[in-house]
BAMIVO-261055 format. One record per residue (C-alpha): residue number from 1; residue in three letters; x, y, z. Coordinates in pm, 1 decimal, padded with zeros to 6 digits. Each point is the difference from the previous one (the first is absolute). Example, Ala and Ser with C-alpha at 12.3 -4.5 7.8 and 13.67 -1.06 7.14 Angstrom:
<recs>
     i    aa         xx         yy         zz
     1   ALA    01230.0   -00450.0    00780.0
     2   SER    00137.0    00344.0   -00066.0
</recs>
This chain:
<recs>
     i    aa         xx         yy         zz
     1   UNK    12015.7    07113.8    08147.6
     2   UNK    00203.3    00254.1   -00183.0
     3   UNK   -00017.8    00371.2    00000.9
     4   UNK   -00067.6    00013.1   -00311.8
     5   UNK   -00316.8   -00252.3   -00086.7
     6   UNK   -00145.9    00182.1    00370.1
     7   UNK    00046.2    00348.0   -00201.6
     8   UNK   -00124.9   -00154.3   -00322.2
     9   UNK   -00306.3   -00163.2    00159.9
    10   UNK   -00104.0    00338.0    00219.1
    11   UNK    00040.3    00212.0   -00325.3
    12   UNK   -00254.5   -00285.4   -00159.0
    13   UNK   -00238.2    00076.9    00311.7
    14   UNK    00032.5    00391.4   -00057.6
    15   UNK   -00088.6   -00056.2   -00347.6
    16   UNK   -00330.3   -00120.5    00089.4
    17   UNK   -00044.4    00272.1    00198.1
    18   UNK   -00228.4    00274.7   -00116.8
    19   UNK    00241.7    00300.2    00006.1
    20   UNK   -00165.4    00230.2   -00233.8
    21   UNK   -00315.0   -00026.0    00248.7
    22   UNK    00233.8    00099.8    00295.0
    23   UNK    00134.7    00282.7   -00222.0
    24   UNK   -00380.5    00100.0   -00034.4
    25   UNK   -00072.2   -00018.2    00336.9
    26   UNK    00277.5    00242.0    00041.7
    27   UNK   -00130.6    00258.4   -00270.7
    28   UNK   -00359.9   -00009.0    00163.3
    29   UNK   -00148.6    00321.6    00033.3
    30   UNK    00029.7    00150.7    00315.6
    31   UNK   -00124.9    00331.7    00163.2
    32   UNK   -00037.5    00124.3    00342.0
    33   UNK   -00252.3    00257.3    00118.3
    34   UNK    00082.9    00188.0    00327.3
    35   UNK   -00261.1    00163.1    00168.4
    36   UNK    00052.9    00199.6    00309.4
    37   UNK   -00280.3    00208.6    00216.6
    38   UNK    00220.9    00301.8   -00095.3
    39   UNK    00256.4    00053.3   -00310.5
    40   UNK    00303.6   -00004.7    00244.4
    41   UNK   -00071.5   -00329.9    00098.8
    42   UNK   -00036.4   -00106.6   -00321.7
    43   UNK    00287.0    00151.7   -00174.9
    44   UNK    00223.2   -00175.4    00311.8
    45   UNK   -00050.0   -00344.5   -00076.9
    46   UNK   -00016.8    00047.1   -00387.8
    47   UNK    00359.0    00166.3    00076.8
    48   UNK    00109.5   -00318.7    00143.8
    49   UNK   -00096.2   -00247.6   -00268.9
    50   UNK    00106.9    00266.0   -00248.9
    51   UNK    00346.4   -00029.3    00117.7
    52   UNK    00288.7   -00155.4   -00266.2
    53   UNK   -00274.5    00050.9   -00243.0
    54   UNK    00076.2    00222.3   -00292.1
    55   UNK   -00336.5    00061.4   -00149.3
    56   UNK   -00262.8   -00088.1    00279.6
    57   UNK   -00304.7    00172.6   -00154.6
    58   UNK   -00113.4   -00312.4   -00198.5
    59   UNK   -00010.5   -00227.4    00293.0
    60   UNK   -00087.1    00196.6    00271.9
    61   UNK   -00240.9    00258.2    00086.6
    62   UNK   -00089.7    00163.9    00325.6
    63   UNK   -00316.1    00221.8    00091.3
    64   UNK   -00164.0    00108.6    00341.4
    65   UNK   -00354.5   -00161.4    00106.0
    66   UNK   -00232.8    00257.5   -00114.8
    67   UNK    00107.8   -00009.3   -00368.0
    68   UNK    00006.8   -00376.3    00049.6
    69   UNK   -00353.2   -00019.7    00092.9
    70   UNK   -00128.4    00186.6   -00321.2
    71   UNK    00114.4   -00324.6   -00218.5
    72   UNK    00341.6    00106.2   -00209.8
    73   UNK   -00143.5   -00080.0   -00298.2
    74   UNK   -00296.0    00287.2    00026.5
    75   UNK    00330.6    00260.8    00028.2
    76   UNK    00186.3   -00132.1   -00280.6
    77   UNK   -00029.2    00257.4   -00298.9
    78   UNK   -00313.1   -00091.4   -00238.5
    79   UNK   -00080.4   -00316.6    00246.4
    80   UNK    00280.3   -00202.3   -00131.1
    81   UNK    00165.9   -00280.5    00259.0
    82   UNK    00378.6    00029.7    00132.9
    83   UNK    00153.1   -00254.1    00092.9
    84   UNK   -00055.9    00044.1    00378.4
    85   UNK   -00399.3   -00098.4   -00088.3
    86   UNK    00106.9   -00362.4    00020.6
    87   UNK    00301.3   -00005.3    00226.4
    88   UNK    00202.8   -00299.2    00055.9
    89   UNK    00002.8    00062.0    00386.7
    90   UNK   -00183.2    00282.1    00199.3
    91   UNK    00205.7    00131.4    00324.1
    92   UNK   -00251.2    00244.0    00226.0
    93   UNK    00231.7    00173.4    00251.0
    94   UNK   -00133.0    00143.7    00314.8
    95   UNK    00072.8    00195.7    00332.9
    96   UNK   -00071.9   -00286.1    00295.7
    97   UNK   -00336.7   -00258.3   -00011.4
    98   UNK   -00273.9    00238.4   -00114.9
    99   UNK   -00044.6    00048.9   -00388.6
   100   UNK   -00201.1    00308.7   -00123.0
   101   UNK   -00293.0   -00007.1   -00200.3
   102   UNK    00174.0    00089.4   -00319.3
   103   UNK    00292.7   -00314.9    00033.6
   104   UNK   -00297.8   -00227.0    00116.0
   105   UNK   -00173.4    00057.5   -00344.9
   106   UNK    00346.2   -00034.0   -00199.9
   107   UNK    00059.6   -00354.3    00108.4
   108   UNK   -00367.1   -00081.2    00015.0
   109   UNK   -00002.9    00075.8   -00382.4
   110   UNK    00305.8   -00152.7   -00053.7
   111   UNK   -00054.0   -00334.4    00208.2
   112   UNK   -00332.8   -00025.5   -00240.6
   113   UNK    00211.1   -00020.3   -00291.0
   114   UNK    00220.5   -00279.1    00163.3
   115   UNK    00304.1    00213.6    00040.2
   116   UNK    00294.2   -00138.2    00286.4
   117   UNK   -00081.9    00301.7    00205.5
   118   UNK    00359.5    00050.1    00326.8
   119   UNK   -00121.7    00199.1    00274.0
   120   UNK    00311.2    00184.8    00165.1
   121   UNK   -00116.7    00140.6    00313.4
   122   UNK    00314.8    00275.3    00145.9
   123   UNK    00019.2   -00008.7    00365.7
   124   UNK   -00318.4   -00219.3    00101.0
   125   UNK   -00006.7   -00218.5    00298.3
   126   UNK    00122.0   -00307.3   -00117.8
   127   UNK    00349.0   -00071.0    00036.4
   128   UNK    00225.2    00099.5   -00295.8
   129   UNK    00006.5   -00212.2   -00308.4
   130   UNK   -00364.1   -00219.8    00104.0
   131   UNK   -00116.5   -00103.1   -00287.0
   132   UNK   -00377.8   -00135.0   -00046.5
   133   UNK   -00096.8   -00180.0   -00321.6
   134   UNK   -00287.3   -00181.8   -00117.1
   135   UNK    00023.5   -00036.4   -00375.4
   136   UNK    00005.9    00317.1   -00242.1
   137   UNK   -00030.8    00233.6    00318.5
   138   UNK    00323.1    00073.4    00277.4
   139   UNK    00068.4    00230.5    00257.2
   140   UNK    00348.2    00113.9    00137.1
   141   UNK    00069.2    00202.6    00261.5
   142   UNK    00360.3    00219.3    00026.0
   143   UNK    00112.6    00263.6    00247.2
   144   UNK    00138.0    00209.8   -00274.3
   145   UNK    00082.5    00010.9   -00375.1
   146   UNK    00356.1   -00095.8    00050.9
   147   UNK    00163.4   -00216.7   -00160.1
   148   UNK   -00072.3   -00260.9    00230.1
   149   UNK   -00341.6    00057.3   -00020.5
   150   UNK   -00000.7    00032.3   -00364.0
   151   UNK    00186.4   -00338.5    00042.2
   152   UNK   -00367.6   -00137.7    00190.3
   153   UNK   -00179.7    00145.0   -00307.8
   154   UNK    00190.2   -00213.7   -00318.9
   155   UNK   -00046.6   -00287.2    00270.9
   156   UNK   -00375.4    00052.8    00017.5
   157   UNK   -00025.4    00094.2   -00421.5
   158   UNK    00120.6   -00364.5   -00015.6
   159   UNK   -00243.1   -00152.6    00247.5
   160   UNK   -00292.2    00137.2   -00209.4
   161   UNK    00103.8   -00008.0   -00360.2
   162   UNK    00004.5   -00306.4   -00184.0
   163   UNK    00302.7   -00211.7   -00070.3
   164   UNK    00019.5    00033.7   -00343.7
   165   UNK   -00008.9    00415.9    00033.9
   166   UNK    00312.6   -00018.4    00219.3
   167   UNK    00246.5   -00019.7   -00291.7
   168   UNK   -00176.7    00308.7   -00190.4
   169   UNK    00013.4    00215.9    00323.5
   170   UNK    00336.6   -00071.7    00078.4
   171   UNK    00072.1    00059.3   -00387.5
   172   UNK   -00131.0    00363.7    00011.4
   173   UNK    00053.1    00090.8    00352.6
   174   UNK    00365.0   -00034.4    00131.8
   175   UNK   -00074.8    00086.3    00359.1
   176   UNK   -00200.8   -00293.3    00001.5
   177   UNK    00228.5   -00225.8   -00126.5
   178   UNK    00221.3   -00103.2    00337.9
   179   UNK   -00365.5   -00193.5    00107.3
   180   UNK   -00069.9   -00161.5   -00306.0
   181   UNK    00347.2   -00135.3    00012.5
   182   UNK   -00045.6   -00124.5    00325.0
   183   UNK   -00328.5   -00171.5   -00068.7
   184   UNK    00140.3   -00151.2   -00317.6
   185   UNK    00263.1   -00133.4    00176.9
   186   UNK   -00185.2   -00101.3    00319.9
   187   UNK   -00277.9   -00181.7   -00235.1
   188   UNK    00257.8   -00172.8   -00194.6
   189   UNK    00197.6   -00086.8    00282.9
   190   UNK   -00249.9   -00182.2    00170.6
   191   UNK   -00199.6   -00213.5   -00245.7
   192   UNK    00339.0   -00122.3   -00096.4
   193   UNK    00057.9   -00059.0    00397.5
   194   UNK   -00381.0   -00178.7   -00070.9
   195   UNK    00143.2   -00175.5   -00229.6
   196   UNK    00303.6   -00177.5    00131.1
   197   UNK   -00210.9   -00073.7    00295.1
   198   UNK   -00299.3   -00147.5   -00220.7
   199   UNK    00273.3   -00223.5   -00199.8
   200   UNK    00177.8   -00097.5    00322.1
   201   UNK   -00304.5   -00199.8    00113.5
   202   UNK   -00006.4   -00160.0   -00318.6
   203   UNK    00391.5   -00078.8   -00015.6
   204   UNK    00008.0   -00288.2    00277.6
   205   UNK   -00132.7   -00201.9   -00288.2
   206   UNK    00377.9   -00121.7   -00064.3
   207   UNK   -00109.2   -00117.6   -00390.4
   208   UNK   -00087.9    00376.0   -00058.9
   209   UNK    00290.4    00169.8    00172.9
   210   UNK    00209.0    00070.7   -00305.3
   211   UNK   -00248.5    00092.4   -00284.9
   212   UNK   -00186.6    00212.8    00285.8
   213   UNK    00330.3    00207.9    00075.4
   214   UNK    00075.1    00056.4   -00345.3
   215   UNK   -00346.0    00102.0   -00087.8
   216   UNK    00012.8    00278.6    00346.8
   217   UNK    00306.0    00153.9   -00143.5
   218   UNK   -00174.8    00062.6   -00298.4
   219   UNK   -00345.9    00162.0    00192.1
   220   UNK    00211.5    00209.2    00212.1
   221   UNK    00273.5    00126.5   -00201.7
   222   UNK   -00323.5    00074.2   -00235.6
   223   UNK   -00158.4    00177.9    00244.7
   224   UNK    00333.6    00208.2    00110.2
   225   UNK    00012.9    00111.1   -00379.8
   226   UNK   -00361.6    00109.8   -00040.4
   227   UNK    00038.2    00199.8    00317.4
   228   UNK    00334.3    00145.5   -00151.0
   229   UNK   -00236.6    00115.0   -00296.3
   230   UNK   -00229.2    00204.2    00144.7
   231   UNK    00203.2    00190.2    00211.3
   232   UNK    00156.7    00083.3   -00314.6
   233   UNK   -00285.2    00142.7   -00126.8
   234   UNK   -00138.1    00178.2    00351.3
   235   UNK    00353.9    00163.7   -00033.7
   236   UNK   -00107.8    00148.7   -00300.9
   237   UNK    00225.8   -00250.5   -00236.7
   238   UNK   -00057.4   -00070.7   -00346.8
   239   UNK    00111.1   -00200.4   -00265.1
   240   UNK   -00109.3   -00406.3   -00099.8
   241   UNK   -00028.7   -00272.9    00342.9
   242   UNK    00294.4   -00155.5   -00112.7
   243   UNK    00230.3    00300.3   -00052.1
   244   UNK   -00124.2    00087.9    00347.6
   245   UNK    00032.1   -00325.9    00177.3
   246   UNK    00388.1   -00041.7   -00190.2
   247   UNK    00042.8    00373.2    00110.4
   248   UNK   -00075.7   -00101.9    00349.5
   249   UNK    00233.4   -00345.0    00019.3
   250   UNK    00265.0    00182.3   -00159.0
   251   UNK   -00073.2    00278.6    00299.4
   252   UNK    00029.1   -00309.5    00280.7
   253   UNK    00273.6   -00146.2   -00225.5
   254   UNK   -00147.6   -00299.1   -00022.6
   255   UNK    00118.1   -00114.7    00296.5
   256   UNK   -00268.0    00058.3    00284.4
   257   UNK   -00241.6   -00153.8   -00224.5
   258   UNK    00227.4   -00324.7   -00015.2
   259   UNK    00134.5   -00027.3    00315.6
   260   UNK   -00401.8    00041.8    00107.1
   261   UNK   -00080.8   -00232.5   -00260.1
   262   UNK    00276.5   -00261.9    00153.3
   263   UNK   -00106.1    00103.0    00360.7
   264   UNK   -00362.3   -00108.0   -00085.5
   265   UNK    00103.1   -00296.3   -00157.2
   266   UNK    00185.7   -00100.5    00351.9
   267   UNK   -00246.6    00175.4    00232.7
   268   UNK   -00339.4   -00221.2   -00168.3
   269   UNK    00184.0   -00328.0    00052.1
   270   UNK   -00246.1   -00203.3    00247.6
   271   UNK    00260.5   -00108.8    00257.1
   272   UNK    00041.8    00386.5    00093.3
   273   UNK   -00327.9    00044.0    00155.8
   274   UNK   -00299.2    00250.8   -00057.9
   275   UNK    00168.4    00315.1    00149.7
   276   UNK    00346.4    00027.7   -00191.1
   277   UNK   -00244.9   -00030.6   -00342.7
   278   UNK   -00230.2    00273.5    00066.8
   279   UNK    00276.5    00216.2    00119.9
   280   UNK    00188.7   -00054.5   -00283.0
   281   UNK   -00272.5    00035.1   -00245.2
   282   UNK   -00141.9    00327.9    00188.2
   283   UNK    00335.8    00173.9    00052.0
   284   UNK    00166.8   -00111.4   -00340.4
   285   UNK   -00309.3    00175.7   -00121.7
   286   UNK    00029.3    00315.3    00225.9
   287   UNK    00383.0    00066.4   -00098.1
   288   UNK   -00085.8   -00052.8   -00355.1
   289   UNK   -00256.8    00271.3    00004.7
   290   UNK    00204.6    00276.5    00217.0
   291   UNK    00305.2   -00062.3   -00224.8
   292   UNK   -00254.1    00073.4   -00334.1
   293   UNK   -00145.2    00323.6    00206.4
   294   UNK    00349.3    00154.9   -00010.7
   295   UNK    00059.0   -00086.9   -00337.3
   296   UNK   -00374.4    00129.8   -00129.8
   297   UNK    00074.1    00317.0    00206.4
   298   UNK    00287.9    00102.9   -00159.5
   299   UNK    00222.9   -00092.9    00311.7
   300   UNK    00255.3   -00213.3   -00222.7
   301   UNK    00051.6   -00341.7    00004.4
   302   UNK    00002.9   -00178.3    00387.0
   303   UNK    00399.5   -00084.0    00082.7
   304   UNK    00093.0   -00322.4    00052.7
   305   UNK    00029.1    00130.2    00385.2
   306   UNK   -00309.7    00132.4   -00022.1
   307   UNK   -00211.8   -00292.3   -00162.0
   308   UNK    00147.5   -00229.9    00289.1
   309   UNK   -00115.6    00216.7    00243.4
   310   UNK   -00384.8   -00004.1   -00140.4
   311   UNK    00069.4   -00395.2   -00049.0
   312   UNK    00060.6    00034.7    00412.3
   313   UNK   -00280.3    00216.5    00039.4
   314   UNK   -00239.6   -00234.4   -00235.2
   315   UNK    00081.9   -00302.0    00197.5
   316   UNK   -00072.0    00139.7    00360.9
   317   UNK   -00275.8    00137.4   -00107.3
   318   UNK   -00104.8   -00326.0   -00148.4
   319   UNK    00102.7   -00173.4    00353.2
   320   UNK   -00215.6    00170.5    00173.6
   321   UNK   -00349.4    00006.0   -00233.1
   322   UNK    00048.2   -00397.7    00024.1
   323   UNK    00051.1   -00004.5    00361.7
   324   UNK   -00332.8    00201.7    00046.0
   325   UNK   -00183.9   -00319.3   -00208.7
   326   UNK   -00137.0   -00236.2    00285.2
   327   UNK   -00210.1   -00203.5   -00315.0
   328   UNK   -00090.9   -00060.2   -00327.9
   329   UNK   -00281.8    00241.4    00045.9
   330   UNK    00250.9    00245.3    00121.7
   331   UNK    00104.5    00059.1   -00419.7
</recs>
């Protein structure tokens, strides 16, 4: 199969894609309310996500407890709602395990209005960076607000916010956006590991082999592209999904997405064995998305030196997440 038709057929896939609703997913409306059982507290975090952001006052707004309590929407000039009433994610910040009175009633009235409410608990008794999640509610505990532990917070935001708010919070917050890439990358990295492993099984079916190959490059190339997109736009790009996506091959120049596409091609062939195809499809994958990172972040396009050295990187990494699979039920 020729580079070309394998271009022309993903582009065909892409198409069928629904960009503009990844575009909107990235312009969703996001706003964080920090609450903290004294201003100080408060104002520390909010500092942190503020940081890289030019104008953080319409995404981000930080109170202590007490003033929390009262409902912000009964302190708003003639009664009218901010846009902290209905916050996109709710982060109470406290001294150790015990909550006062005042940050209890905050995320009580919060939780009742179905807000992702991020408990960061400073020097509590759990070891650094324990998260605990069960749905809209998480708690994380951190020595310090360092940047390590700061690092433990975007970790935990993720864990409790939906998917689809990631690309909107790494949009408008900058500090955030290191974790976002990571779990973009990570996600995509692995279903297309799931993937290859999932068409593997089917591939000892000799009469399929071919048409099942060609088909895989297409899904997983695909997939590459769409995760190319919206770190894009978590980066803070703009401009149409295909001026993006050409901005980003020409970036790579063209040629770790076609050597990947070619190693993927070789790496899904049955006679190879399970391992080799979900490393390649997981560390292809992996490289892909670093290499975009350091384009998106203003870093300059990867050099030929370094894009082999992510390729290495990819693959061992791929190596050993395939290792680690003892079973179908393992992906």
């Amino acid at each position: 199969m020729g580079t070309t038709k394998t271009l022309a057929r993903v582009w065909r896939t892409v198409k069928e894609v629904d960009l503009d609703a990844i575009r909107r997913e990235a312009a969703r409306r996001a706003h964080v309310l920090v609450i903290g059982e004294s201003t100080a507290e408060a104002d520390a975090l909010a500092v942190r996500l503020a940081e890289g952001q030019p104008d953080p006052t319409l995404y981000l707004t930080a109170i202590d407890a007490p003033l929390a309590a009262l409902g912000l929407k009964h302190i708003h000039p003639g009664g009218r709602e901010a846009p902290a009433d209905e916050p996109t994610l709710v982060i109470a910040v406290t001294r150790g395990r015990e909550l006062s009175a005042d940050l209890r009633a905050a995320r009580k009235q919060w939780a009742e209005r179905g807000a992702p409410i991020l408990t960061v608990s400073v020097g509590g008794h759990e070891p650094d960076g324990s998260v605990r999640a069960n749905g809209l509610l998480a708690r994380v505990t951190i020595d310090r607000m360092d940047d390590e532990g700061f690092g433990h917070v975007a970790d935990a935001i993720l864990r409790v916010v939906e998917n689809g708010q990631r690309l909107g919070l790494g949009r408008r917050f900058p500090a955030l956006r290191p974790k976002v890439f990571d779990a973009l990358i990570e996600d995509t990295a692995r279903a297309n590991a799931g993937y290859a492993f999932s068409t593997g099984l089917a591939e000892i079916v000799p009469i399929l082999d071919i048409p099942l190959n060609i088909g895989d490059i297409v899904v997983l190339t695909k997939n590459q592209l769409m995760m190319s997109y919206r770190i894009a736009l978590a980066a803070g790009k703009t401009g149409q999904a295909r001026e993006l996506l050409g901005e980003i091959a020409g970036a790579l120049g063209g040629g770790l997405l076609f050597r990947q596409a070619a190693r993927q091609l070789v790496g899904l062939l049955p006679a190879i064995g399970l391992v080799p195809k979900v490393a390649v499809a997981y560390g292809g994958t992996w490289a892909i998305g670093r290499a975009v990172v350091l384009w998106a972040t203003g870093q300059g396009a990867p050099s030929r030196a370094r894009l082999k050295q992510l390729s290495r990187e990819g693959l061992a990494r791929g190596r050993e997440l395939a290792r680690s699979f003892k079973g179908a039920g393992d992906l």
